[in-house]
Structures are given as C-alpha cells and as structure tokens.
C-alpha positions in Angstrom: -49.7 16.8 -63.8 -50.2 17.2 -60.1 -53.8 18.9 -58.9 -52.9 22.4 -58.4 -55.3 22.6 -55.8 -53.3 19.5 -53.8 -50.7 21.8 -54.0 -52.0 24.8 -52.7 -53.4 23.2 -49.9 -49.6 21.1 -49.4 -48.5 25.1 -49.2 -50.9 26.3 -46.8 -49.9 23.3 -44.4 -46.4 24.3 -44.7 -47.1 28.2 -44.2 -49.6 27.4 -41.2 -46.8 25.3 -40.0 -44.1 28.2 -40.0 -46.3 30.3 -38.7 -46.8 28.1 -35.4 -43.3 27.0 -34.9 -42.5 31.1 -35.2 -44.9 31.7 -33.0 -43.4 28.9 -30.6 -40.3 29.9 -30.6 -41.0 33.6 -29.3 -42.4 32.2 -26.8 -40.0 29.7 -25.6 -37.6 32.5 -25.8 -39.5 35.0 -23.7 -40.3 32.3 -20.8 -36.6 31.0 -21.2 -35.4 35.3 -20.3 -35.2 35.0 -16.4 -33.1 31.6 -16.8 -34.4 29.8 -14.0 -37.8 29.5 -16.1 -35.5 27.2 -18.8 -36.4 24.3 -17.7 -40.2 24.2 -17.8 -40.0 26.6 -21.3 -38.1 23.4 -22.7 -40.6 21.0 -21.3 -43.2 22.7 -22.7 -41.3 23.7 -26.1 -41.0 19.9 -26.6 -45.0 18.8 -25.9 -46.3 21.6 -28.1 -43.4 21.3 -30.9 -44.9 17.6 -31.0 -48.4 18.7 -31.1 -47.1 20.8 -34.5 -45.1 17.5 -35.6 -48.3 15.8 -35.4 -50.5 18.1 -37.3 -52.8 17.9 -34.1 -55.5 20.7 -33.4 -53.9 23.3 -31.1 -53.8 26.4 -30.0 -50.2 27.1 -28.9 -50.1 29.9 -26.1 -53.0 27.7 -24.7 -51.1 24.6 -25.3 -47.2 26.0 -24.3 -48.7 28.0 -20.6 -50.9 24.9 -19.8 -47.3 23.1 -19.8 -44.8 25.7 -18.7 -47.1 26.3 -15.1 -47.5 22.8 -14.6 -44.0 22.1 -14.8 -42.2 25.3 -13.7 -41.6 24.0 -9.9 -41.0 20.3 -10.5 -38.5 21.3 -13.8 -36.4 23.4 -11.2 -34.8 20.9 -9.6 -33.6 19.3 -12.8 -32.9 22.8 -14.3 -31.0 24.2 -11.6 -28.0 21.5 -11.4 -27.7 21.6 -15.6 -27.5 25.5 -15.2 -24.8 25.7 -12.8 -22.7 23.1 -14.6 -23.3 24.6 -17.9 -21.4 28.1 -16.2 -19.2 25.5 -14.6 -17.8 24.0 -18.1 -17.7 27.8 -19.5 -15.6 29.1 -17.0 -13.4 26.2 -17.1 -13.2 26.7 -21.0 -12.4 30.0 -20.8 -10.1 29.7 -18.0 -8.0 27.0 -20.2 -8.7 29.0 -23.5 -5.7 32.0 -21.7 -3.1 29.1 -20.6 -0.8 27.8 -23.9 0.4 24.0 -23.9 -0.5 20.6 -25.0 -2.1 20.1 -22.0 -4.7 23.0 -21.7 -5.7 22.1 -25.2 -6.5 18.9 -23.7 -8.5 19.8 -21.4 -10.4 22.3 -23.7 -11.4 19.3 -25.9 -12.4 17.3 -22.7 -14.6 20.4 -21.8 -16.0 20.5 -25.1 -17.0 16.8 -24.8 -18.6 17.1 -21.4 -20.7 19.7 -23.0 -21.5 18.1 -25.9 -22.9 15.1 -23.3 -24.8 18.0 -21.4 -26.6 18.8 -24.4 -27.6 15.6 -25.3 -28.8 15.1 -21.6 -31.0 18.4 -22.1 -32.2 17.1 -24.9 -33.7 13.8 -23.5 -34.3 15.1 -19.9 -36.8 17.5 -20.1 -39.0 15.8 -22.8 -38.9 12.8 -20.4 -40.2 15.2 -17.3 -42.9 16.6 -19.3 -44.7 12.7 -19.8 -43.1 11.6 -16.5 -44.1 12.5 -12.9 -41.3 10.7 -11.3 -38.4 12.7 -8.9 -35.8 14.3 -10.8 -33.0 11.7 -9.8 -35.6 9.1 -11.6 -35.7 11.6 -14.7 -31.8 11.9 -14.9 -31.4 8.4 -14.5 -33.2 7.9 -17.5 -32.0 10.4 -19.2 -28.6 8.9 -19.0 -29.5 5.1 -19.4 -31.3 6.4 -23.0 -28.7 8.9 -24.3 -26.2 5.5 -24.1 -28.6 3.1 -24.7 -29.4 4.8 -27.8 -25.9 6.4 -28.7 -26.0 6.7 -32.6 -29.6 8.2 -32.4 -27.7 11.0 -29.9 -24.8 11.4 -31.9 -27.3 11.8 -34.4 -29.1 15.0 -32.4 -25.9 16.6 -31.4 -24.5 16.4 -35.1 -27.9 17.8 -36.5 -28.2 20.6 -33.9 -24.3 21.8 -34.6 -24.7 21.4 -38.1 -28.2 24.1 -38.3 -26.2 26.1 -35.8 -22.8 26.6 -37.4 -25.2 27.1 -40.9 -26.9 29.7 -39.1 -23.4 31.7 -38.3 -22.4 31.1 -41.6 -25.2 31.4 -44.3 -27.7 34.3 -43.6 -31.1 32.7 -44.7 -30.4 30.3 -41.9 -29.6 32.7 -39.8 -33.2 34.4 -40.3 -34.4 31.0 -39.9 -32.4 30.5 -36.6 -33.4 33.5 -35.3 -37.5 33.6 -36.0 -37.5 29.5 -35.5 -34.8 27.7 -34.0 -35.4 26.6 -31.7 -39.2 25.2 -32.1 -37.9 23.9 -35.3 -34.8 21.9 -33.8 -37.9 20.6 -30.9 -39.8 19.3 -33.8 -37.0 17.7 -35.9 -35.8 16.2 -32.0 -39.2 15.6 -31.5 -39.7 13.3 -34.4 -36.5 11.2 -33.0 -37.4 11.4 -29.5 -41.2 10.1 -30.3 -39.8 7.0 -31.8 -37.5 6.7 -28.8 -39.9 6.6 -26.1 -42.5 4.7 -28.1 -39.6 1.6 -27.9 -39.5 2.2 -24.2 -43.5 2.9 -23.8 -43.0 6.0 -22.5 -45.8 7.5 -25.1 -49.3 8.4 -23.8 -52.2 6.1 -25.3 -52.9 9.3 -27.7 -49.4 9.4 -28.8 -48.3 5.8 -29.4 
C-alpha cells in the first residue's frame, strides 16, 4: 500500500501546479489584449511555462514581466509580419468560403495548410527569440530549418494542439480547462518537446541542458 503521505504531497504538486499555470495563463491573456504585445506574451509564456515544467522555484508575475519587457521591442518585428499574414490567410479563407466550385475548395484546404505551417512556425519562433539574441531574419530562419528538420515532432504539436482544442469545443470539462489554462498548459506540454529539441541543437542555457 502506497504512503498516504507520498500521496498527499504528489496532490499538493499537482494543485500547486494548476494553480501556476492558471495564474499564467491570465496573464498571458491580458498582455496578449492590445495584439501587438503577442509576441513578447508568447516569449515569455514559453520561459515561465518551462520554469513550471521544471518544477523550478519561481515566482511567475516576477518571472513572466522580467521576460515580456525584455522582449516587447525585439519580439515586434517577428510579431508584426505573423500578424498581418494570419489576417491575410483569414480573409482569404473567408473570401473563398462565399465562392462554390471544386476550385475554391481547393484553395480553402491550401489556406488551411498555410495556416497550419504558421502555427507550427509560432510555435518554434518565439521560444527560439526568448534564448536567442540574434535579428529576427536569423530567428525565422531557424524557425523554419527546425519545423522541417524536425517534421514528425511538428506534426506532432499541431495534432496535439487541435486535438485539446476541438475537445474543448466539444466536451465542457475541457472547455473549463481551455478557458482557465490553455494556453500555459499547451506551453508546457510544447515546452517539454521543444526542450528536447533545442538541447539536440544546443540551443539550451548551461541551467537548462
């Protein structure tokens, strides 16, 4: 029989870890409101989801602003261009979505697979400019060569993501969940890929690796 004690302490991990990723997650969704702030909320959504991952000492407002300023100016340039195509492709959706014909559902599916690539792109690019000073052509560059070089591993994030989503649209204690978590929790599961990712490449800091 298991020590009920090691079990109350396994619970009061997992309750102080809820806590923190709900408390993450409000935040990342306040900073994210004026849209032009996305990009450093996702950089910094990423280091402190991590931090959570890692069961490291933290203290997440501390932890999440220390980030967010940091990278609010640099994250910009990377942020902008992702923004603008992201209307771009649902514009271009919805203008297809009104016109009938074998063709237009064509090019919805194409849209819907440029999309899917932009989200695999966010996914790596702004977790690579939070550890990497480098100019944001450097930091898309990567971005690219490792969403390819590691393909299944992205497959693997996309499929994950739309599976909690569409679960969340469709079963309400995931919606909850969704809602008061989502997205921390999707940074943390990403986080546990991408940390095994960037320790093959060396990206990880001396702490980390």
């Amino acid at each position: 029989m298991e020590n009920p004690y090691r079990l109350d302490s396994r619970m009061a991990q997992i309750t102080d870890k809820a806590l923190c990723l709900i408390k993450l997650n409000i935040l990342w969704m306040v900073c994210s409101l004026p849209l032009v702030t996305g990009g450093a909320a996702l950089c910094a959504l990423h280091i402190t989801a991590v931090k959570i991952l890692n069961n490291e000492e933290s203290y997440i407002f501390q932890d999440f602003w220390a980030v967010f300023k940091l990278k609010l100016t640099p994250s910009l340039k990377l942020w902008l261009p992702l923004l603008l195509a992201a209307f771009a492709l649902l514009f271009d959706y919805r203008f297809w979505q009104g016109i009938d014909g074998d063709f237009a559902g064509m090019i919805r599916v194409f849209t819907c697979v440029l999309f899917g690539i932009w989200t695999v792109l966010v996914f790596y690019v702004f977790p690579l400019a939070a550890r990497m000073d480098v100019p944001a052509k450097t930091t898309y560059r990567n971005g690219i060569l490792l969403m390819f070089k590691y393909l299944p591993q992205s497959i693997y994030l996309l499929f994950l993501t739309a599976i909690f989503l569409t679960a969340g649209l469709l079963w309400t204690p995931v919606f909850y969940i969704m809602v008061l978590s989502g997205g921390s929790l999707l940074a943390a599961i990403h986080g546990k890929m991408l940390l095994w990712i960037f320790e093959k490449e060396g990206i990880l800091t001396p702490k980390e690796s």
